[in-house]
Backbone as JSON, one array per atom type, in Angstrom:
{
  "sequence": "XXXXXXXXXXXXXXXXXXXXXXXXXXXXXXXXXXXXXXXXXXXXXXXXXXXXXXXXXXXXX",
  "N": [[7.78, -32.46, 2.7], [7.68, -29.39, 0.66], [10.88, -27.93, -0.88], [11.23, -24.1, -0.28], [12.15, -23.01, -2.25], [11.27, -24.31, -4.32], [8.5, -24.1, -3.88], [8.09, -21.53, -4.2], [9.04, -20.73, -7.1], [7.35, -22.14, -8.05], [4.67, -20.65, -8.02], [5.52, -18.47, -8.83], [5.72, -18.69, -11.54], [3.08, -19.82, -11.58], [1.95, -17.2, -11.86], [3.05, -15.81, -13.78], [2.22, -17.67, -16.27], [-0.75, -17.42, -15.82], [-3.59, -16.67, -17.16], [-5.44, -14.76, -15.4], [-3.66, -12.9, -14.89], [-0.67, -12.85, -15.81], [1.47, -11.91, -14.82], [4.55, -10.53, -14.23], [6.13, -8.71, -13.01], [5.9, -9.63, -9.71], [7.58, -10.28, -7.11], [8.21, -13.47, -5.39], [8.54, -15.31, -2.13], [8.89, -17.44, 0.16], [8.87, -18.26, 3.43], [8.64, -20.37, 6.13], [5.19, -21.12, 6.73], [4.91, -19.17, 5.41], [3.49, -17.19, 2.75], [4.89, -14.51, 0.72], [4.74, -11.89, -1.63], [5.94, -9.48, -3.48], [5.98, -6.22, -4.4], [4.92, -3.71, -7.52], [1.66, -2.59, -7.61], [-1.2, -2.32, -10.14], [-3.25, -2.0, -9.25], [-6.54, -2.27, -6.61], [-7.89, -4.35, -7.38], [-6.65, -5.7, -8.92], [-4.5, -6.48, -7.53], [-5.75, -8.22, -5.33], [-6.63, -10.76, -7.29], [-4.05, -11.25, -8.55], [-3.12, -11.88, -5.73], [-4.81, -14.19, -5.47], [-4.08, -16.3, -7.23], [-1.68, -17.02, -6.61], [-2.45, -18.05, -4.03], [-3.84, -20.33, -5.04], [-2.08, -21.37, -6.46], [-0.04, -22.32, -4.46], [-1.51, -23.88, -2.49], [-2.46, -23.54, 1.33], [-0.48, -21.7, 2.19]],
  "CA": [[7.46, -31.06, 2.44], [8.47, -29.46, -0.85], [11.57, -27.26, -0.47], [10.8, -22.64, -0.23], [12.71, -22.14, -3.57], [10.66, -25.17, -5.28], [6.75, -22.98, -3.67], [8.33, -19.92, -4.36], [9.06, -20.86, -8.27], [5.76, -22.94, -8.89], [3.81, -19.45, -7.87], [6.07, -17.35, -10.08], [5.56, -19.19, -12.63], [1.72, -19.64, -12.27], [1.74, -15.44, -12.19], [3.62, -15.3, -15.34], [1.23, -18.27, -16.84], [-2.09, -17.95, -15.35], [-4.37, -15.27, -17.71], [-5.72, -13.82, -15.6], [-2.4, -12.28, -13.99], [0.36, -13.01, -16.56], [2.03, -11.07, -13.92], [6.73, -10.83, -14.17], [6.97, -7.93, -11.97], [5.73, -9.67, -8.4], [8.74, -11.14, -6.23], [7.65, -15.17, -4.72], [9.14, -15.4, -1.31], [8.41, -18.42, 0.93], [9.42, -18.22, 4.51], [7.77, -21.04, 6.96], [4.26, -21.2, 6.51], [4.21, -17.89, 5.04], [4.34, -16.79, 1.29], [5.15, -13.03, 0.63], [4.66, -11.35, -2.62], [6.04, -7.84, -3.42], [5.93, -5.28, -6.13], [3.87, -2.89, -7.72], [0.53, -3.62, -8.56], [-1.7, -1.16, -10.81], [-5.02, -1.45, -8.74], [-6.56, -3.3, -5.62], [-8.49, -5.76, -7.89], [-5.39, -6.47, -9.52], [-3.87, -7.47, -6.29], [-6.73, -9.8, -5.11], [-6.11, -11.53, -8.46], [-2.8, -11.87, -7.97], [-2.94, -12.99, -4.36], [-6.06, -15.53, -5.7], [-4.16, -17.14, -8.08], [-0.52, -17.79, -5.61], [-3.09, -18.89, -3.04], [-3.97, -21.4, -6.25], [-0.55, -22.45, -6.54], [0.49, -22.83, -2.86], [-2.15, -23.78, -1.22], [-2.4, -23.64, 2.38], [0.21, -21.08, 2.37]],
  "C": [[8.38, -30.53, 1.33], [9.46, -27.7, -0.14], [10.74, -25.83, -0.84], [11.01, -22.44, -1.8], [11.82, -22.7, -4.39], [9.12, -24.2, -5.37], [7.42, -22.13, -4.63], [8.15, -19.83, -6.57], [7.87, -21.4, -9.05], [4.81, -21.81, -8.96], [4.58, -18.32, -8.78], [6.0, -17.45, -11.72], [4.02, -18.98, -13.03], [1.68, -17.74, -12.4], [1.5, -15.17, -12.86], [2.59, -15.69, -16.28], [-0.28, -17.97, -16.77], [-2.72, -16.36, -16.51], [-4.9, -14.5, -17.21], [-4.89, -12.47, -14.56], [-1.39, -11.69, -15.08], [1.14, -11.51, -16.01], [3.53, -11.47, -13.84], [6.97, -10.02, -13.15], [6.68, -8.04, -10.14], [7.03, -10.61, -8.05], [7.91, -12.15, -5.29], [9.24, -15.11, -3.48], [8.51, -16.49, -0.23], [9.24, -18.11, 2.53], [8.22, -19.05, 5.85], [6.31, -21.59, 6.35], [3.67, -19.99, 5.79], [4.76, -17.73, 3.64], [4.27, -15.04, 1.19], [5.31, -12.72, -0.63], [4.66, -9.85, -2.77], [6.49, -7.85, -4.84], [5.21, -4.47, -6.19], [2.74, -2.79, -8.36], [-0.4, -1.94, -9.15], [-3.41, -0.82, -9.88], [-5.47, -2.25, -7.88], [-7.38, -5.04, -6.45], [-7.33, -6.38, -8.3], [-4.46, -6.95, -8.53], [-4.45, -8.45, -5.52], [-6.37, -10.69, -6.18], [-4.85, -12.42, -8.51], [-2.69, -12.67, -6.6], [-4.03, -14.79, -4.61], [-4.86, -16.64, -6.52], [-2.74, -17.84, -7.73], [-1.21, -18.27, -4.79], [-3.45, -20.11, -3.56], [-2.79, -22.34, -6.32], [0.35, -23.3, -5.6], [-0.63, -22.55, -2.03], [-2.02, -24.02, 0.44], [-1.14, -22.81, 2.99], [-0.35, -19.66, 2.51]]
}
């Protein structure tokens, strides 16, 4: 199993990378089976998006 900090950084990364996010201001938090993402997002589509595309990166999280 891949260490919290290793998830946590592969999903912060796709955020930053992925187009259709290129999202810096969400915080990647891994804890168990659970990933947690906070911040302030501008609109609910824009937070499906965001959650779509860490569910992309860590799946099954």
């Amino acid at each position: 199993m891949e260490a919290p900090q290793y998830v946590a950084a592969r999903v912060q990364r796709a955020l930053a990378e992925d187009e259709r996010t290129t999202e810096l201001g969400v915080r990647v938090d891994v804890r168990g089976d659970q990933l947690y993402l906070r911040g302030q997002i501008t609109s609910a589509d824009r937070r499906e998006l965001i959650a779509k595309v860490a569910g992309e990166a860590a799946p099954g999280l």
